[in-house]
C-alpha positions in Angstrom: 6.4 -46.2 15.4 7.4 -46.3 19.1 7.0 -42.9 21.1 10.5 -42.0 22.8 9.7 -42.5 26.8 10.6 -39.9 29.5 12.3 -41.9 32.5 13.5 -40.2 35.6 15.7 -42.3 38.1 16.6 -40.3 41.2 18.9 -42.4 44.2 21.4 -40.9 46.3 23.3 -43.4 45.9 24.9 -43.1 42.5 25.8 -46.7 41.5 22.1 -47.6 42.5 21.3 -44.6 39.9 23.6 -46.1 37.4 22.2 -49.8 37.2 19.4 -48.8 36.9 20.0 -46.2 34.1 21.9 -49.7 32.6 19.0 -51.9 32.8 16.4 -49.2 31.7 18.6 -48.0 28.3 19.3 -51.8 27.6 15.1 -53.0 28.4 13.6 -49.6 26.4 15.2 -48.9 23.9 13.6 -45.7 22.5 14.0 -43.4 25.7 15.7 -40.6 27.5 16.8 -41.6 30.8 17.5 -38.7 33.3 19.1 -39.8 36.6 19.8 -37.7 39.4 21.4 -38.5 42.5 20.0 -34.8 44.6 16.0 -35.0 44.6 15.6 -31.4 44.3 17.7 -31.0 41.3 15.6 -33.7 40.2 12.2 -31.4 41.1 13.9 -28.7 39.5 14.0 -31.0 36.4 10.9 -31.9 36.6 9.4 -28.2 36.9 10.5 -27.7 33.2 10.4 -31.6 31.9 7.2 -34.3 32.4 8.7 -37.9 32.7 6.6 -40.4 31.5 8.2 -42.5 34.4 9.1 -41.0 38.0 11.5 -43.8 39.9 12.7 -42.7 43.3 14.0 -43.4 46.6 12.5 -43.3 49.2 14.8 -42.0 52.3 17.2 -39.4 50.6 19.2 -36.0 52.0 17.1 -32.9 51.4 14.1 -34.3 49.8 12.6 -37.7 50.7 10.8 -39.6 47.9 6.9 -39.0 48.9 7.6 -35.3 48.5 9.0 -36.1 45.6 6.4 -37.8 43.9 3.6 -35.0 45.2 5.6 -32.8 43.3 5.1 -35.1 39.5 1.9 -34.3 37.7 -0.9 -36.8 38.4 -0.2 -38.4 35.0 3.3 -39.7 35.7 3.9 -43.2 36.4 5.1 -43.3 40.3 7.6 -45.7 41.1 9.3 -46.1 44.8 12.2 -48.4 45.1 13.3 -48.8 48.9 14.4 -51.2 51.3 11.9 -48.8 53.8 8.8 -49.9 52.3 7.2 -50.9 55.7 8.1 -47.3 57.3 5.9 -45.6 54.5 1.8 -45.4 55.4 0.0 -47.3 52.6 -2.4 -45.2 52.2 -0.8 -42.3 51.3 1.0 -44.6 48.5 -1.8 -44.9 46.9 -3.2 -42.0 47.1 -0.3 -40.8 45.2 -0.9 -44.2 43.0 2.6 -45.5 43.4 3.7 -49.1 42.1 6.1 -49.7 45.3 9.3 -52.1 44.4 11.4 -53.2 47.4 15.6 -53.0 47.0 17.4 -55.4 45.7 15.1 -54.3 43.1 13.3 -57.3 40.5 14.3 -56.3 37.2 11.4 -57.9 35.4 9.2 -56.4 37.2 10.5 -52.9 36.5 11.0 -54.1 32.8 6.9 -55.4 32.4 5.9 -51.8 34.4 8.3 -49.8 31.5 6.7 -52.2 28.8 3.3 -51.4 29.9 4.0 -47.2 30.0 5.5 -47.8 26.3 2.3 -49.5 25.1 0.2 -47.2 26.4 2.1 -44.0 25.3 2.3 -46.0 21.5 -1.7 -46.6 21.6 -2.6 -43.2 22.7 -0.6 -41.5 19.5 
């Protein structure tokens, strides 16, 4: 029996936010997708909820998406998705272990990374 995955998606820009939301329903099947489009409502979310998947932005209003994923708990899987990579210090993605996806984003990539969270999450029931 599959475990129902915990997918957060937080862009400011919403269509960005809802492709993604698309291709993530469509490629997991059993999960909740939460997408924001203001990364402190998002932290707000995530002060009550624990994604089993954290995919952000990187260069939003209010929040960027580095302080966004300090703020997940260590054992959420970080993604970035930005057409910024190159301004962001490598070391301090992986210090934060991010998996680091530049825009337009390659779905199958993002698919085998969701894949690979589900089979994990199913093993360790």
């Amino acid at each position: 029996m599959s475990q129902t995955l915990e997918i957060i998606i937080v862009d400011d820009e919403p269509q960005i936010t809802e492709l993604l939301r698309s291709f993530v329903e469509i490629f997991s099947g059993e999960s909740n997708v939460h997408t924001f489009n203001d990364p402190l409502e998002a932290k707000d979310f995530m002060g009550d909820n624990r994604p089993d998947i954290l995919i952000t932005d990187y260069k939003m209003p209010g929040l960027d998406g580095i302080e966004l994923l300090k703020s997940a708990d260590q054992s959420v899987r970080k993604v970035m998705i930005s057409g910024y990579l190159s301004e962001i210090a490598t070391e301090q993605l992986q210090r934060l272990d991010v998996t680091c996806m530049e825009k337009p984003v390659a779905m199958q990539k993002l698919g085998d990374l969701i894949a690979d969270v589900q089979d994990q999450k199913n093993v360790s029931v």
